[in-house]
C-alpha positions in Angstrom: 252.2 -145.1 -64.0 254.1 -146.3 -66.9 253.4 -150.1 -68.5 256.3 -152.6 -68.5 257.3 -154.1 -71.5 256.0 -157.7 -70.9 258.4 -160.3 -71.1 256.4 -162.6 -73.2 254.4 -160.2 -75.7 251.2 -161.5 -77.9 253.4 -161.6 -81.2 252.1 -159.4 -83.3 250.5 -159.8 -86.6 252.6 -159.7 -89.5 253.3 -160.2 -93.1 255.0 -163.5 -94.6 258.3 -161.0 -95.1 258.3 -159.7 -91.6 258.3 -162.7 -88.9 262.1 -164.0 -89.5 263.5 -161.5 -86.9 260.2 -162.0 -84.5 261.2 -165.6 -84.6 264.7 -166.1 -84.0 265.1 -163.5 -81.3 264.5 -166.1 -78.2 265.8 -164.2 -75.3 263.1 -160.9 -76.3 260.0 -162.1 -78.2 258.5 -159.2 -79.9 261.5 -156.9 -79.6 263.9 -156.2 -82.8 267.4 -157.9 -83.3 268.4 -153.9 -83.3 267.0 -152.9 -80.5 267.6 -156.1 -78.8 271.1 -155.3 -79.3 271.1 -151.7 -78.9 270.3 -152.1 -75.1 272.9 -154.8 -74.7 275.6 -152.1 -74.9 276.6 -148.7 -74.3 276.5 -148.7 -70.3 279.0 -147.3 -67.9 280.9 -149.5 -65.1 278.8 -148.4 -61.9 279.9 -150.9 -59.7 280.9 -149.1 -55.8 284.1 -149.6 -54.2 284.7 -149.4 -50.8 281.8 -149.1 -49.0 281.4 -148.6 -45.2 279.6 -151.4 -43.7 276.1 -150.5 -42.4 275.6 -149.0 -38.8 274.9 -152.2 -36.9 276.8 -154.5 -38.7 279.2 -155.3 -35.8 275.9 -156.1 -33.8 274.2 -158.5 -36.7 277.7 -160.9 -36.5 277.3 -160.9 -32.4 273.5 -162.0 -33.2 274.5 -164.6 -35.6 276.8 -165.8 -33.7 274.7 -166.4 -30.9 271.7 -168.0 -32.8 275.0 -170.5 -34.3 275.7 -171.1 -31.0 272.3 -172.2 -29.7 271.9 -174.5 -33.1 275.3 -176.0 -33.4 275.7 -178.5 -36.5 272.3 -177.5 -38.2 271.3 -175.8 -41.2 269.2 -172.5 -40.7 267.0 -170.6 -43.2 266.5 -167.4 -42.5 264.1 -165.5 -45.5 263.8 -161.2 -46.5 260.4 -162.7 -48.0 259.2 -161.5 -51.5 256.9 -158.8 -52.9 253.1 -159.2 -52.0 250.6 -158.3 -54.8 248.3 -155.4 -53.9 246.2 -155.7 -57.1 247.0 -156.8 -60.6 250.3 -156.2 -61.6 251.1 -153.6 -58.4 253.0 -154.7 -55.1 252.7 -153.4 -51.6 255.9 -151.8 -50.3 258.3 -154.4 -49.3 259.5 -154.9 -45.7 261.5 -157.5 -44.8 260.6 -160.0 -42.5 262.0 -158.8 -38.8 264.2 -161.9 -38.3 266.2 -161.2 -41.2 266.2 -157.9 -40.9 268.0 -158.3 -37.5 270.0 -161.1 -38.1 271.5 -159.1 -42.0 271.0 -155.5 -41.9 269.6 -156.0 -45.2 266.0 -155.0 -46.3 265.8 -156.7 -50.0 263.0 -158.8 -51.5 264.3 -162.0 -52.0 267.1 -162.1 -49.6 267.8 -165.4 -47.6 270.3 -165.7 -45.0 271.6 -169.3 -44.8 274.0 -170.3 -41.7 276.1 -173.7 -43.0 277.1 -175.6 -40.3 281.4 -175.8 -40.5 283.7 -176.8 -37.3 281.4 -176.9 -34.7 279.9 -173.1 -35.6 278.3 -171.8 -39.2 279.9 -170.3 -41.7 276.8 -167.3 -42.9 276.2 -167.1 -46.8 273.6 -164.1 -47.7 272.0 -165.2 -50.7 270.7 -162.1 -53.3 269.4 -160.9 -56.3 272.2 -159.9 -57.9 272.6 -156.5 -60.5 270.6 -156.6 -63.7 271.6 -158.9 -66.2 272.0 -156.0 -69.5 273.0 -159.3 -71.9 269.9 -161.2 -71.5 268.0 -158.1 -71.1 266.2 -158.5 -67.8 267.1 -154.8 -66.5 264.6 -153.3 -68.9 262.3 -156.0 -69.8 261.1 -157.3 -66.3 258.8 -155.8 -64.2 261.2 -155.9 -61.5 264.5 -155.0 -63.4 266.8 -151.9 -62.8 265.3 -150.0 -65.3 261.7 -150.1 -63.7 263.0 -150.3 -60.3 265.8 -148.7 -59.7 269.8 -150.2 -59.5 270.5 -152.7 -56.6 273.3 -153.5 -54.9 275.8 -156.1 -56.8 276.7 -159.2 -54.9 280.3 -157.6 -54.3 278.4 -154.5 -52.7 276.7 -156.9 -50.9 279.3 -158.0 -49.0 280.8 -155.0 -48.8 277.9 -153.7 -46.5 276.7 -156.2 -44.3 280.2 -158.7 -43.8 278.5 -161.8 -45.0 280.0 -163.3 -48.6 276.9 -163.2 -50.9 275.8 -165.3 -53.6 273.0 -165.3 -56.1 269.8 -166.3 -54.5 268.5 -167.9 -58.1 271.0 -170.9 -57.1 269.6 -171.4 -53.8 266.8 -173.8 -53.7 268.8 -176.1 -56.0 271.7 -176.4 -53.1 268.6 -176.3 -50.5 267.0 -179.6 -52.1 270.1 -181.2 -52.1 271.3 -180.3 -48.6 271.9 -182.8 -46.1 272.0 -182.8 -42.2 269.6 -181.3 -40.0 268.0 -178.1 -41.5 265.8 -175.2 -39.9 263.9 -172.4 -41.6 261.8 -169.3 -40.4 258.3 -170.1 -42.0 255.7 -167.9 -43.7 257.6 -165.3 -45.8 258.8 -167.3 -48.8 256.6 -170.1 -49.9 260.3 -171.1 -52.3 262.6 -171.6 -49.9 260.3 -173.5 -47.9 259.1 -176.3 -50.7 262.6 -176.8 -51.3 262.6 -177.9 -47.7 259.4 -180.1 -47.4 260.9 -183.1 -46.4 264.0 -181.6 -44.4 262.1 -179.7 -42.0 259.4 -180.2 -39.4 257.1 -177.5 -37.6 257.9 -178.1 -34.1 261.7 -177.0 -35.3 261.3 -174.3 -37.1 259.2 -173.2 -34.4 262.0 -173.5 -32.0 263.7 -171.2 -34.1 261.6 -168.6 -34.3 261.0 -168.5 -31.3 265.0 -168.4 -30.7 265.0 -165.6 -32.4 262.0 -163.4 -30.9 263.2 -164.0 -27.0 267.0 -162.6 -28.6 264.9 -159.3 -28.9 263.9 -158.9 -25.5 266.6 -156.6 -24.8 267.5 -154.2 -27.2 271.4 -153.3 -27.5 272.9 -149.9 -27.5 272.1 -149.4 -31.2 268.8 -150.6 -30.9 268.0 -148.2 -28.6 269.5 -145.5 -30.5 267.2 -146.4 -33.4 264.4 -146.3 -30.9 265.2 -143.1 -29.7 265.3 -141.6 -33.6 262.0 -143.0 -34.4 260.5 -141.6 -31.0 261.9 -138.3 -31.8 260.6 -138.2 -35.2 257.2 -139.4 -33.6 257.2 -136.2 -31.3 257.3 -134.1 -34.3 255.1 -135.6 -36.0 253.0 -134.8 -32.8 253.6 -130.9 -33.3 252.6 -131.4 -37.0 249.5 -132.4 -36.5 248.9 -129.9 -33.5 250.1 -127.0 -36.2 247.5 -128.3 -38.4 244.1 -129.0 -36.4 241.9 -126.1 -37.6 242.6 -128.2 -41.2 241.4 -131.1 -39.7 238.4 -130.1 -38.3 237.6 -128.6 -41.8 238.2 -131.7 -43.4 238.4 -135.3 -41.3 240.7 -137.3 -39.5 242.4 -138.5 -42.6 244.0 -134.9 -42.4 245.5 -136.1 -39.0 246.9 -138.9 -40.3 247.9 -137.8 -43.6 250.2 -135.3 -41.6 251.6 -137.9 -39.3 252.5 -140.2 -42.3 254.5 -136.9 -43.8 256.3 -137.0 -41.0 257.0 -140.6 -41.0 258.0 -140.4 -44.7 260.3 -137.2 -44.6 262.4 -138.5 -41.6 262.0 -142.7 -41.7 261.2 -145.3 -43.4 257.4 -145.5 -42.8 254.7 -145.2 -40.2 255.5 -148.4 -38.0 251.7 -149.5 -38.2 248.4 -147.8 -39.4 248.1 -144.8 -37.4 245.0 -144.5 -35.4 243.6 -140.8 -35.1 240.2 -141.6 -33.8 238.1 -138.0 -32.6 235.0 -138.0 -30.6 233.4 -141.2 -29.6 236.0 -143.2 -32.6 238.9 -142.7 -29.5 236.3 -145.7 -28.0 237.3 -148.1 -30.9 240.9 -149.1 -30.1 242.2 -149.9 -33.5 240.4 -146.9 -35.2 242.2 -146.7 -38.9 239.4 -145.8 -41.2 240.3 -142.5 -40.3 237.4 -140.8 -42.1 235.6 -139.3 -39.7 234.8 -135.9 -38.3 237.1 -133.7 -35.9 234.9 -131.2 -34.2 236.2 -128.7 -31.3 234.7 -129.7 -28.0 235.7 -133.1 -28.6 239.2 -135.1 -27.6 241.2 -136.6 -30.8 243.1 -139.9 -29.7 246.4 -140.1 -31.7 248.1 -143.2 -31.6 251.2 -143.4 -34.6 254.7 -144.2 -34.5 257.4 -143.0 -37.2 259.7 -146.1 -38.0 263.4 -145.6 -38.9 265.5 -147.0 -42.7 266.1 -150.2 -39.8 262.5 -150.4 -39.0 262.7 -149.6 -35.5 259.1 -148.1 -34.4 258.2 -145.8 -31.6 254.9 -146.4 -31.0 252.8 -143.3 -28.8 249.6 -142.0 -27.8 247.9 -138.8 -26.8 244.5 -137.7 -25.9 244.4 -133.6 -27.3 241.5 -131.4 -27.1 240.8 -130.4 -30.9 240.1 -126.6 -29.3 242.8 -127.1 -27.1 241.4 -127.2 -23.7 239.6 -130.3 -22.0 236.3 -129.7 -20.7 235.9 -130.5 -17.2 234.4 -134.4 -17.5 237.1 -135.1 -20.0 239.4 -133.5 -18.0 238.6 -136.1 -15.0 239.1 -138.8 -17.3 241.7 -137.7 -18.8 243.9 -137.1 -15.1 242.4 -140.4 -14.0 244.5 -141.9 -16.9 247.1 -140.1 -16.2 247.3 -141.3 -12.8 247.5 -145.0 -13.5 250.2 -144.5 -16.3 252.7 -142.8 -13.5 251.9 -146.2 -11.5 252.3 -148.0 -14.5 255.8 -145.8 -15.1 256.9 -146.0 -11.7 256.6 -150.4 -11.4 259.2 -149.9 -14.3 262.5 -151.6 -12.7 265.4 -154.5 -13.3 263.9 -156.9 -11.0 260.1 -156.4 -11.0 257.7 -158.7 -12.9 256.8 -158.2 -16.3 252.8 -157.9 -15.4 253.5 -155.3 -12.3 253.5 -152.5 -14.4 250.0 -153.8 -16.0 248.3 -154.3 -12.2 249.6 -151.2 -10.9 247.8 -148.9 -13.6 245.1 -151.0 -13.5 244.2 -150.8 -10.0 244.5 -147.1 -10.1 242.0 -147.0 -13.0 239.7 -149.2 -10.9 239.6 -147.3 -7.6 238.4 -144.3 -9.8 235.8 -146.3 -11.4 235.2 -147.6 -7.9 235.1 -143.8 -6.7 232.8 -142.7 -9.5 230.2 -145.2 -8.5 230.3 -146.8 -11.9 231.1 -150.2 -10.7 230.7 -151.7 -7.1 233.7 -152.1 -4.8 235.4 -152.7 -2.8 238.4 -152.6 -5.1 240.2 -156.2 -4.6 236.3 -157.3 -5.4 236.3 -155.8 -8.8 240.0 -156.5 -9.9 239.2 -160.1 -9.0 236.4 -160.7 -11.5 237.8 -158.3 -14.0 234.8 -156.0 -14.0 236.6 -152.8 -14.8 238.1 -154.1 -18.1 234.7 -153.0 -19.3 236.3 -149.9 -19.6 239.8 -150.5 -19.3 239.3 -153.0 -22.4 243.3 -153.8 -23.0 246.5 -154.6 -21.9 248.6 -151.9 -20.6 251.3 -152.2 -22.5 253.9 -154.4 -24.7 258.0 -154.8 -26.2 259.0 -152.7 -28.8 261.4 -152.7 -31.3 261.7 -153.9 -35.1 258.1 -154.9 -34.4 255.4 -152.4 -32.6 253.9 -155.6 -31.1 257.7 -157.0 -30.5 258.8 -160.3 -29.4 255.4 -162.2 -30.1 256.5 -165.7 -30.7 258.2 -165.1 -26.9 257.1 -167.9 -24.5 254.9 -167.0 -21.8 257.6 -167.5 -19.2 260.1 -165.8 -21.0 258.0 -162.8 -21.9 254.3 -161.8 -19.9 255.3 -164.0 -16.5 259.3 -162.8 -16.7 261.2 -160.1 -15.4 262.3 -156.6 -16.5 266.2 -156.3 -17.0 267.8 -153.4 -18.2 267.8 -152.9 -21.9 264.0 -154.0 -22.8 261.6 -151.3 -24.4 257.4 -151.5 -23.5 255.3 -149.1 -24.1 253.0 -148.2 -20.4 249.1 -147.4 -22.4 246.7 -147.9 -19.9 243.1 -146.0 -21.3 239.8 -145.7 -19.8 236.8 -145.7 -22.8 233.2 -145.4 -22.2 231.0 -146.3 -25.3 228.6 -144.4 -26.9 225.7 -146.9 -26.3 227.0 -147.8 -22.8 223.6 -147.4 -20.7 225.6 -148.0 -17.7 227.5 -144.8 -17.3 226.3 -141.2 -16.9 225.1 -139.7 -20.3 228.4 -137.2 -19.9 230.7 -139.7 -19.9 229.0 -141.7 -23.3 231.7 -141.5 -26.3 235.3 -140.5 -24.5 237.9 -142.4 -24.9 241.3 -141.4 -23.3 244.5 -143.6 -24.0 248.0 -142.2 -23.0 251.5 -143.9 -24.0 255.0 -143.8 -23.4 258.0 -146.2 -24.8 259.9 -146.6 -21.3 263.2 -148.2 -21.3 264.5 -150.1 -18.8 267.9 -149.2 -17.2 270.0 -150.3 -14.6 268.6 -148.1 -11.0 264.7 -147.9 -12.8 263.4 -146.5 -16.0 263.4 -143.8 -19.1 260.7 -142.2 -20.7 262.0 -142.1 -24.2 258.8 -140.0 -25.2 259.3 -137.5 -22.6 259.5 -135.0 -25.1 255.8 -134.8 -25.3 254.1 -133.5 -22.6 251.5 -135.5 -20.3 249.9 -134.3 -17.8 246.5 -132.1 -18.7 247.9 -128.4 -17.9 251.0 -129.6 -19.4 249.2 -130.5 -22.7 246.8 -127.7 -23.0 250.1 -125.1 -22.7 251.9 -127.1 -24.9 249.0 -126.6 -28.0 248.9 -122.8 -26.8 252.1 -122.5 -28.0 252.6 -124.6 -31.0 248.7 -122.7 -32.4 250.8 -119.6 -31.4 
């Protein structure tokens, strides 16, 4: 990786003849009047003219305009959030923060959306960074200019794309500071924006806000669920990928697994939409297995859990449990249909109407009748789902929303989210999974380091449910033809 010209240089040594030009250069210590001067000039007009506004820009005003409608006469602050260091002078990969993201379209560092109160509604300013500035010679001397970077859009662009005017977002916490009136702002992505605000805002209201904004993404809109589609689609071939590829696995470790999801992910979307879990032999037991570095051996199950996200960070988020050789062994083969089981229970409470947690009690009763039926816990059923002794091996919810986040909607209310009711439009995944630990002395040796988890993203609609992941098979016979033919 190449080194940055740092905009403030050790001056370097020199002789009583040499420092005049050092010295009265201001705006680039170290660097030449000539070449200073040189990069001022020379550059071709590349600003874009009539661009097409994104995809869902028509959705992000209906959004605004409903957030403006629930806050009438108050200021909100709405950050992108700014680059996070990894080490030293390297950043992660930015992603903008999910309530800007839905409320803008856009996906820059350093974006703020600010909504100005005006005649009873808001009047939306998206504040940016704007082009390079080639005079005082930021595009080639910061870390973060155009030359290092890559070009951005200009202000006029800006607006262009996403139907909010634009402004430059180095003016903003100057106008924040002296803002009057009631003021909001989403907290924990830009640590600028929010001194600016210390003594305008309180927690309880910016909580409100936020938590505004996640219950708005409870149902998912007709793009939405287009994106959702894409990134499941993607997902399923990133699926095949890694079928195509076990023998490569096993003679390396489950890093190969993931390493051919995540090419996937990249090639087709934006990213993987969280660290992808590919967890073989007794790992598939740890539920958020990302090391990654183990073996994969045939005889043994591999537990994929990944998601592809799309360029508007929309994850799909699914699981299978494969036999690395490609056929289950009998006692994983029990487990594995017992799963199976309570995930078309889970499916089938899918509905406009039914309680959010139906969908969780159905699969888990199904889980614990087999349990029950295995002798591996005391019934009668009602008995055991009443003290909650099969989630020693049902260990987890059965599912959650999706959407711009894999875990979507978590600043929800309880009675809004986990104790309300399905209506058509909102995404969940249905996961229930059975796992019996290595070191569990309580179960039959032959059941010791299996862990099974299936999952779907299931969209409500108006007469029941879709399986947006249908295209990957399920049941056990289905998955072991399904490998057949992609090993070929």
């Amino acid at each position: 990786m190449a080194e940055e010209l740092s905009e403030n240089p050790e001056t370097p040594e020199t002789t009583e003849d040499e420092p005049i030009k050092q010295r009265k250069n201001g705006l680039y210590p170290g660097v030449s009047d000539e070449l200073a001067e040189n990069m001022r000039s020379g550059w071709a007009d590349t600003e874009l003219h009539g661009l097409e506004p994104v995809p869902q820009a028509e959705r992000t005003a209906e959004r605004r305009a409903a957030l403006s409608a629930r806050f009438p006469g108050e200021r909100l602050v709405v950050p992108a959030g700014n680059l996070k260091t990894r080490s030293n002078d390297t950043e992660y990969p930015f992603r903008a923060s999910v309530e800007y993201a839905y409320l803008t379209g856009n996906l820059t560092e350093d974006g703020v959306l600010v909504l100005e109160p005006k005649d009873g509604g808001h009047d939306a300013t998206l504040y940016l960074l704007p082009r390079s500035d080639r005079e005082n010679g930021e595009f080639w001397l910061s870390g973060q200019g155009e030359l290092w970077v890559g070009r951005r859009h200009s202000l006029a662009e800006a607006e262009q794309l996403y139907g909010i005017p634009a402004s430059d977002v180095r003016e903003l916490a100057d106008r924040l500071r002296e803002a009057t009136g009631p003021v909001r702002v989403v907290r924990g992505y830009d640590a600028g924006v929010e001194a600016a605000l210390t003594d305008k805002v309180t927690a309880e209201r910016d909580e409100e806000l936020r938590v505004f904004l996640s219950e708005a993404r409870l149902v998912k809109d007709e793009f939405e669920v287009g994106e959702l589609q894409k990134a499941v689609d993607s997902t399923v071939r990133g699926f095949e990928d890694v079928v195509k590829v076990l023998d490569r696995a096993e003679a390396t470790s489950e890093r190969y697994v993931e390493g051919t999801f995540f090419l996937r992910a990249r090639v087709e979307g934006n990213d993987v939409g969280y660290g992808t879990i590919a967890a073989a032999g007794p790992h598939a037991c740890t539920l958020h297995w990302v090391r990654n570095d183990g073996p994969v051996r045939s005889g043994d199950l591999l537990l994929l859990d990944a998601g592809v996200e799309t360029h508007t960070l929309y994850t799909a988020d699914v699981t299978r449990t494969l036999p690395v050789n490609g056929a289950y062994s009998e006692i994983q083969k029990k487990i594995y249909d017992a799963v199976y089981e309570a995930q078309e229970a889970g499916i089938a409470a899918v509905r406009p109407g039914a309680k959010y947690r139906d969908f969780h009690d159905a699969a888990q009763r199904v889980l614990t009748e087999k349990l029950v039926e295995w002798g591996l816990v005391e019934g009668p059923v009602e008995r055991v789902l009443e003290l909650g002794l099969q989630r020693r091996w049902t260990l987890h919810g059965t599912g959650h929303m999706l959407g711009m986040d894999v875990h979507d909607c978590a600043a929800a209310r309880v009675e809004a989210y986990v104790d309300g009711t399905l209506e058509p439009g909102m995404v969940l995944t249905v996961e229930p999974g059975l796992y019996f630990q290595a070191d569990d002395l309580t179960v039959p040796e032959e059941y010791r380091g299996i862990g099974v988890r299936i999952e779907d993203d299931i969209l409500v609609t108006e007469d029941g449910n879709r399986n947006l992941s249908a295209g990957l098979p399920r049941r056990s016979d289905e998955v072991e033809a399904w490998m057949a033919r992609l090993k070929g």
